[in-house]
C-alpha positions, 0 to 999 in steps of 0.5 A: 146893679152889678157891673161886669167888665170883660166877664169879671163882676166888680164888687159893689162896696169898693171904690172903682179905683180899687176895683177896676185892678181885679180885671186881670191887664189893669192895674193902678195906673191904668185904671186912674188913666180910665176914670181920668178918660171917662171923667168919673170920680175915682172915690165914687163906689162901683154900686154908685156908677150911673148907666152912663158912666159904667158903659163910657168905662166899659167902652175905654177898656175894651178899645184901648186895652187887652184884657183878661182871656185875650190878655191870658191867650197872648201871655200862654202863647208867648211862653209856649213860642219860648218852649218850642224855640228852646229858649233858656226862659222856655227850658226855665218854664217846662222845669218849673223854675225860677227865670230871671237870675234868681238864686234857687238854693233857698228861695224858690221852695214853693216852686221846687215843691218845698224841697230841702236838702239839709243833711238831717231831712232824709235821715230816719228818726231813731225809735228807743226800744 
């Protein structure tokens, strides 16, 4: 039987350890407190998990955590509160650029668009007639 958490379907060969990290608010540490919490084996398969032992999991998660579309909300909100204030994080997220001081000249092509502006890159290739 599958087993879905906050409407994320965990897959069933992985260890669930390693899969409870796919829901998005959970990471390593937080999903070894969980099993620690639910006493379940952290190297027993997710397609292994007893009735029991999904529904103890499910209900630490969803009490003691916020994760996935309530987790994503908070996140979306709190970058548009910095927008609307006009914070320099606000201004650095409507351009799209990098926040915390990181250099912009090389590194944030992906960002920007994989613009470069070397001196060859805007000249036209000469044709031989």
């Amino acid at each position: 039987m599958a087993f879905r958490i906050t409407g994320v379907l965990l897959p069933q060969n992985k260890q669930i350890v390693y899969a409870l990290p796919l829901v998005y608010g959970l990471g390593g540490a937080a999903a070894r407190l969980v099993l620690k919490q639910a006493s379940v084996d952290p190297a027993k398969k997710t397609k292994d998990l007893s009735e029991n032992e999904q529904h103890r999991i499910r209900d630490i998660i969803e009490k003691t955590y916020k994760v996935e579309g309530d987790l994503r909300r908070e996140v979306m909100g709190n970058i548009k509160h910095l927008k609307e204030i006009g914070s320099y994080r606000g201004t650095r997220h409507i351009r799209r650029l990098p926040l915390h001081g990181q250099r912009t000249k090389t590194n944030s092509r992906t960002v920007r668009g994989n613009v470069r502006k070397t001196m060859m890159s805007g000249k036209r290739k000469l044709t031989k007639t």
